[in-house]
C-alpha positions as CSV (number, residue, x, y, z in Angstrom):
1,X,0.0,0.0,0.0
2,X,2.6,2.1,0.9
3,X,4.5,1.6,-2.4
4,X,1.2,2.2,-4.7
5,X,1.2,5.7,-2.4
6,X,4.3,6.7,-3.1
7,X,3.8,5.7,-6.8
8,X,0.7,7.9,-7.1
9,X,2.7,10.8,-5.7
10,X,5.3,10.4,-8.1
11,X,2.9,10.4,-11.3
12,X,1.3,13.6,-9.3
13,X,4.4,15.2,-9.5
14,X,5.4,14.5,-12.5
15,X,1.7,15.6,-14.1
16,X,1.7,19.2,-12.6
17,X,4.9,20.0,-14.1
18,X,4.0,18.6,-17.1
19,X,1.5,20.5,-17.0
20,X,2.6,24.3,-16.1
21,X,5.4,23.2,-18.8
22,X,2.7,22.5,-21.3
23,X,0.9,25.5,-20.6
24,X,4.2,27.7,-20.4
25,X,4.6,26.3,-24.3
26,X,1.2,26.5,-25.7
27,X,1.3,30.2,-24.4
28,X,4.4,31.1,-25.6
29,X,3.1,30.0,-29.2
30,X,-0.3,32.0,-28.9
31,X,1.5,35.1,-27.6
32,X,4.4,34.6,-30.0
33,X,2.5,34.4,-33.1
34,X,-1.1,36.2,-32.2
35,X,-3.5,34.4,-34.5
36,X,-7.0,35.4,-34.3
37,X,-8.1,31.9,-33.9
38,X,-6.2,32.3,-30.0
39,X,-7.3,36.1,-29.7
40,X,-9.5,34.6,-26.5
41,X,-6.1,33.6,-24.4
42,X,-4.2,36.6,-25.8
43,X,-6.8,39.0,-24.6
44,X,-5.6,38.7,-21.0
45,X,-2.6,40.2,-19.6
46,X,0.9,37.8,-20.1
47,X,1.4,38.3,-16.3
48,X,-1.9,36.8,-15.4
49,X,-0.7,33.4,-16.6
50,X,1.9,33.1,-14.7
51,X,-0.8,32.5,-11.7
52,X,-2.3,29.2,-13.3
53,X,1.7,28.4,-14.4
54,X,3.0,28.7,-11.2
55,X,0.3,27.2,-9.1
56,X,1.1,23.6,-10.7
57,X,4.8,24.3,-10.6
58,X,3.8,24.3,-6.5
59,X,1.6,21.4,-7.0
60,X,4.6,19.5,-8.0
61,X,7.1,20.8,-5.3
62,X,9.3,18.5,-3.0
63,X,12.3,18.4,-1.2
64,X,13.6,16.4,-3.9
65,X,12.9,18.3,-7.2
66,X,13.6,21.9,-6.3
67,X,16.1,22.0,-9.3
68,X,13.1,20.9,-11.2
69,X,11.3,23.2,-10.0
70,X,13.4,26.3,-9.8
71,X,13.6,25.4,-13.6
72,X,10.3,25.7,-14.1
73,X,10.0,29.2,-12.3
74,X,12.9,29.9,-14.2
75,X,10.8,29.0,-17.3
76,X,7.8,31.1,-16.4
77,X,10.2,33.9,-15.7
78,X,11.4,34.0,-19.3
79,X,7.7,34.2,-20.5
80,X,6.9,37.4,-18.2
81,X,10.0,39.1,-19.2
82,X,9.2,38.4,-23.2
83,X,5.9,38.4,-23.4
84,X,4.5,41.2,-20.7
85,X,5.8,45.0,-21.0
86,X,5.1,45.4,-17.4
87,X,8.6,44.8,-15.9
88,X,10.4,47.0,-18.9
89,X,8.2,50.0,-17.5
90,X,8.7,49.5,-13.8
91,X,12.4,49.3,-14.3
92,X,12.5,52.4,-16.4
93,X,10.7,54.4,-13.7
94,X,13.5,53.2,-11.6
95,X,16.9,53.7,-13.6
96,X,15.8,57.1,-15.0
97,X,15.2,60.1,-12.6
98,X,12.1,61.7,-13.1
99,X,13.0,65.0,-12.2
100,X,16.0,65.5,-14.8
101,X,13.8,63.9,-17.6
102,X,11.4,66.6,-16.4
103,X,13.7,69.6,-16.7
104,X,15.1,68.0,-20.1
105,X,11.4,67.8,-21.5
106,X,10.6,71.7,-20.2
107,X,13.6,73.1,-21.5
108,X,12.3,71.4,-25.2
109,X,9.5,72.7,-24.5
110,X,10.1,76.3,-23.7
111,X,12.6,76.0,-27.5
112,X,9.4,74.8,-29.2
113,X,10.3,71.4,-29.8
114,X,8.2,69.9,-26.8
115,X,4.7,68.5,-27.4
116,X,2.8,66.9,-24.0
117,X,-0.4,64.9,-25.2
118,X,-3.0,63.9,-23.1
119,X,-5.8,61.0,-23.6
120,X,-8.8,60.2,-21.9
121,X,-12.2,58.4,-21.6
122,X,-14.5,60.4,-20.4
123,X,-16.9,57.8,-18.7
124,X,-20.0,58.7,-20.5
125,X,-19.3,62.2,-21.4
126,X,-18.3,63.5,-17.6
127,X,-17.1,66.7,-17.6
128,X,-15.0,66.1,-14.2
129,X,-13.2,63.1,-15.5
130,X,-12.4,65.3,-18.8
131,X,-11.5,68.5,-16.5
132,X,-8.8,66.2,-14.5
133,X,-6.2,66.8,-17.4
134,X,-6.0,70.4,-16.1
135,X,-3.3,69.7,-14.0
136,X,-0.6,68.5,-16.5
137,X,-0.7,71.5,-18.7
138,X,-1.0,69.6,-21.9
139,X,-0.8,71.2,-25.3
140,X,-2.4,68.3,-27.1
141,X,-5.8,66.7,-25.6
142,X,-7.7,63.8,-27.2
143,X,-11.2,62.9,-25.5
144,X,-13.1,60.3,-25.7
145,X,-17.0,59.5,-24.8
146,X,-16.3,63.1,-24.9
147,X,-18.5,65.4,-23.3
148,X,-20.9,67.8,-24.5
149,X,-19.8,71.1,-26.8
150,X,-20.5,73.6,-24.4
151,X,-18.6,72.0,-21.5
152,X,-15.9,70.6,-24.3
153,X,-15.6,74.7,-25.1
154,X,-15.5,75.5,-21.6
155,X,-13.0,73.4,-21.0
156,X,-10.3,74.4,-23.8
157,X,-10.6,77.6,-22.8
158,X,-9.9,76.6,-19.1
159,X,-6.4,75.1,-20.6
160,X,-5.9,77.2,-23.0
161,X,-6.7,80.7,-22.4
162,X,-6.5,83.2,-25.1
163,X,-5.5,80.4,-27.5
164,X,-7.6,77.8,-27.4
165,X,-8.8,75.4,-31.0
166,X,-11.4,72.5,-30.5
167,X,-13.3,70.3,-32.9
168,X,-15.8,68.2,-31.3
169,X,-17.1,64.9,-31.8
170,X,-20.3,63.4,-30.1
171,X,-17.9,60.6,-29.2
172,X,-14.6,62.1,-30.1
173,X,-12.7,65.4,-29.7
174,X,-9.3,67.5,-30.1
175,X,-8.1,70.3,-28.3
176,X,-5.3,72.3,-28.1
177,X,-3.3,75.4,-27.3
178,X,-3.7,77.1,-30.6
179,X,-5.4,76.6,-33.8
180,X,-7.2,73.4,-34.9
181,X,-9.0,72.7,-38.1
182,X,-11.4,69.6,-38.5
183,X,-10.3,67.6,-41.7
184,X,-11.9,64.8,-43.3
185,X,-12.2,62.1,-41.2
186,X,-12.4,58.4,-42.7
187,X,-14.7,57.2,-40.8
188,X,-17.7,58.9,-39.9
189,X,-18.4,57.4,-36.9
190,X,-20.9,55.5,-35.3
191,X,-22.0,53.3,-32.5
192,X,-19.2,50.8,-32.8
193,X,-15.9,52.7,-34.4
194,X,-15.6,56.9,-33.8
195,X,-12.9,59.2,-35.0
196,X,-12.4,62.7,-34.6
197,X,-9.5,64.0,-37.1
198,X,-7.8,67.5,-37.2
199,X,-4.9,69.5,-38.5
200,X,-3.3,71.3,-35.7
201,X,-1.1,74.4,-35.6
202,X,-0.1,75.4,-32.2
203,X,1.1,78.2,-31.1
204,X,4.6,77.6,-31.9
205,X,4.0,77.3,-35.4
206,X,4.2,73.5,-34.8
207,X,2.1,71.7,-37.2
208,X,0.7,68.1,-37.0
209,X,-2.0,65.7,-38.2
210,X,-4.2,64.7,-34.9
211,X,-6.5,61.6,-34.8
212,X,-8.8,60.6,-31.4
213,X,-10.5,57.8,-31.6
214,X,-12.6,54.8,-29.9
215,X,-12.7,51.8,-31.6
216,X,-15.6,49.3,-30.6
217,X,-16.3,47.8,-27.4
218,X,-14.5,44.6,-27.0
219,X,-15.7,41.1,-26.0
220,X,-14.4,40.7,-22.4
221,X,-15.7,37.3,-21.6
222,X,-12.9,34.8,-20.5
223,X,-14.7,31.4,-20.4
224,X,-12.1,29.6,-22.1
225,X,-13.8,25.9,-22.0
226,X,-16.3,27.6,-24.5
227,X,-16.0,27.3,-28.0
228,X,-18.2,30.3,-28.8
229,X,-15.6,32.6,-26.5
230,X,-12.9,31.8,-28.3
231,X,-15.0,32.2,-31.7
232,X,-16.8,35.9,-30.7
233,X,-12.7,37.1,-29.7
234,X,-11.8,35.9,-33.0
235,X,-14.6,37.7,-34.8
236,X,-13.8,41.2,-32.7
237,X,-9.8,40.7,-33.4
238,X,-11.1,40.8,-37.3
239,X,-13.4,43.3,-37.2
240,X,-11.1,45.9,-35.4
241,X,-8.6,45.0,-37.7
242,X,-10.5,46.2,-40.2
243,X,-11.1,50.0,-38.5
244,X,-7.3,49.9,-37.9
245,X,-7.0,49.3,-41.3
246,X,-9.2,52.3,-42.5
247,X,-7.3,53.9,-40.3
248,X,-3.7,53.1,-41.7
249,X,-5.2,53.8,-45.3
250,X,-6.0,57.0,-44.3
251,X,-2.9,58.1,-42.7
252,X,-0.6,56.8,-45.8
253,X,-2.4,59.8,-47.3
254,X,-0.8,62.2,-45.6
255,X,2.0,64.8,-46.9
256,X,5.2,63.5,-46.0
257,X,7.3,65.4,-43.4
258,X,3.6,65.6,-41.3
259,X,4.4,64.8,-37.6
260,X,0.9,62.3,-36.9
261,X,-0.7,61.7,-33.9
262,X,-3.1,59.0,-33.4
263,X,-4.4,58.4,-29.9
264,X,-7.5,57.3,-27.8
265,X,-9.6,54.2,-26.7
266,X,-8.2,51.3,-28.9
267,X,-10.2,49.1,-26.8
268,X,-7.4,46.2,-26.9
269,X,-4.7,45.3,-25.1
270,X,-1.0,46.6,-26.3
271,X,0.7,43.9,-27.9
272,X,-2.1,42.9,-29.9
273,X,-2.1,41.2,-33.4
274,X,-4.7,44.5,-34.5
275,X,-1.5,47.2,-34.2
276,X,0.6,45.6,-36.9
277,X,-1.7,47.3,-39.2
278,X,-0.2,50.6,-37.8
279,X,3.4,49.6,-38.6
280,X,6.0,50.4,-39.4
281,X,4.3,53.8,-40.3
282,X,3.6,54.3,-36.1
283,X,5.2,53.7,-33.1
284,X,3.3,52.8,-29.9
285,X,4.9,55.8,-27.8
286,X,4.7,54.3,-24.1
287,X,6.0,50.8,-25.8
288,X,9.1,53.6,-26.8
289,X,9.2,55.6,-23.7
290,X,6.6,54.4,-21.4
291,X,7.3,54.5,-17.3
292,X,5.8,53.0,-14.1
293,X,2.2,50.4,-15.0
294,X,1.3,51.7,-17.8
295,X,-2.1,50.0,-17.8
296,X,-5.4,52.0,-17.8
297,X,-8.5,49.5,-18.0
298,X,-9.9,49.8,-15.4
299,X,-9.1,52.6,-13.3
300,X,-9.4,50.9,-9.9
301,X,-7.7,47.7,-10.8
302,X,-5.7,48.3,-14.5
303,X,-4.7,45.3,-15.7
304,X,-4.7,46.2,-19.7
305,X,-3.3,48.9,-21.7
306,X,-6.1,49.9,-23.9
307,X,-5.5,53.8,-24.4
308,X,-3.1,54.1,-26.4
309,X,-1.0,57.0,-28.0
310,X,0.9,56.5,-31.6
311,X,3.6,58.8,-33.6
312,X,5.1,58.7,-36.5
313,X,9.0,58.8,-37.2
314,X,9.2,62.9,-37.1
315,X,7.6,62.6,-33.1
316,X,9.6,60.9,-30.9
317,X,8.2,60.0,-27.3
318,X,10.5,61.2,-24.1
319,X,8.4,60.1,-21.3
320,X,5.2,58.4,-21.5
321,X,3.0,57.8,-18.2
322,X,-0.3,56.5,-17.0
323,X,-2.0,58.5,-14.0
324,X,-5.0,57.0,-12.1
325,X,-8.3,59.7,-12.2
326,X,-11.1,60.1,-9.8
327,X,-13.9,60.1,-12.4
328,X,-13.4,57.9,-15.1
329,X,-13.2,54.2,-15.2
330,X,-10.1,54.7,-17.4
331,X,-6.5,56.1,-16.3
332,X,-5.6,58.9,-18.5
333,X,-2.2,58.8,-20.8
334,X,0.1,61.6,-20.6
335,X,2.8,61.6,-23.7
336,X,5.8,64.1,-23.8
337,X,6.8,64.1,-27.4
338,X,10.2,65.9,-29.2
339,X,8.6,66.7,-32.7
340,X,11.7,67.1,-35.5
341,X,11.1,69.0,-38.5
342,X,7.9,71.6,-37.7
343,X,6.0,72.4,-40.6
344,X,5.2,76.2,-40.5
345,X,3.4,78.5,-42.6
């Protein structure tokens, strides 16, 4: 009896770290190569594998396998350091001082080749999530479920004194310290994709090509032992896709020597398969620069990165941050950007 025991243990054992070791692999393949067929195990955070990984790794624990074991961990270490952005960020908040970056970014600024962006989901058009960005003094703000006109007026001219430009968007809106004119956008709009697009001169005589949007709602249901999750995720992958598409189109359009700015509610998480369509002609700026958790779904507990802000080669991102708000269920996205080359008139 005692030897059948023992026996049982050992095929325990030797199951939970197959297991963690098969997950670790399967994952690695579905993060690694994205397909929208696996877009239902992608949609989560890296990171929160490691939780199901590392619970059988315990499973299988004893006294006689911890080099086993640490070689698992040591496994599942490797796929949170490739895989999840997470740690890169932290670190950089670390090694770089804030304060010098700071005074290196002002300085830019104050010579005219400084940008600061700022993007944020309103929460249903509120006003006092959208008034939050007053603090950061940005140049550049990109709303989403963007409040009324009136208040979206009120509120430029709060930031922007004597100098303020808006176009406004019943979902979507621009505004910034100088003048902004609304230009054709490629999408009209509607319930499940909205876009807000404007040429922007500020004050400096910068010039640049501003896009906010929201793309649609995504599916957030995780129950993986369904086959209809893992269908509907593979269906909203695609049909994203397709507005990032529209959206690349459009911007291929554009004069060359135009600094772009695309930014907003992307309503995926970063690293998805969706943002190749925005390369190589955009860069994922808090991927470039980006410091501390960079997530911003949801506000309380932000484990995905779903507002996003993009540049092209002539804007290059110096600090990128997320900051927690007190009325929206999103964090807001503060950019610092070096533009090269201004195009004046």
């Amino acid at each position: 009896m005692e030897r059948k025991r023992r026996r049982i243990g050992r095929i325990g054992v030797v199951s939970a770290f197959a297991a963690s070791l098969a997950l670790w692999t399967l994952l690695c393949f579905f993060y690694m190569f994205r397909r929208d067929s696996w877009a239902a195990a992608t949609f989560l955070p890296p990171w929160i594998w490691l939780l199901p990984g590392l619970l059988l790794a315990v499973l299988g624990f004893r006294s006689s396998n911890k080099r086993v074991f640490l070689a698992v961990v040591l496994l599942w270490g490797v796929f949170l350091c490739a895989f999840s952005e997470e740690p890169w960020s932290l670190l950089k908040s670390l090694v770089r001082s804030g304060v010098k970056h700071d005074i290196a970014f002002l300085a830019e600024r104050k010579s005219g080749g400084g940008v600061r962006v700022a993007t944020l989901n309103c929460a249903g058009a509120n006003i006092e999530a959208a008034a939050e960005i007053a603090p950061y003094s940005p140049d550049i703000v990109l709303l989403q479920e963007s409040p009324n006109r009136a208040e979206v007026d009120a509120l430029a001219l709060q930031l922007f004194p004597g100098n303020a430009g808006v176009v406004w968007g019943r979902d979507t809106s621009i505004l910034a310290r100088g003048v902004v004119t609304q230009t054709p956008a490629v999408s009209q709009g509607g319930h499940y994709f909205s876009e807000t697009q404007a040429r922007v001169r500020l004050a400096n005589g910068t010039e640049l090509e501003v896009i906010s949007l929201r793309l649609q709602p995504p599916v957030v249901h995780v129950d993986l032992w369904s086959p209809d999750c893992w269908r509907e995720h593979a269906a909203d992958r695609r049909e994203r896709r397709g507005q990032l598409i529209v959206i690349g189109e459009q911007i291929r359009t554009f004069p060359p020597g135009l600094p772009v700015i695309v930014g907003g509610d992307f309503n995926v998480p970063s690293g998805d398969a969706v943002f190749d369509t925005l390369r190589p002609g955009l860069t994922d700026s808090f991927a470039a620069a980006g410091k501390g958790w960079g997530n911003t779904a949801l506000n309380d507990f932000a484990v995905s990165r779903v507002d996003q802000i993009w540049t092209n080669s002539l804007c290059h991102a110096f600090a990128v941050r997320a900051h927690k708000t007190l009325h929206s269920d999103h964090r807001m996205v503060i950019a610092d950007l070096f533009v090269d080359k201004p195009l004046t008139r």
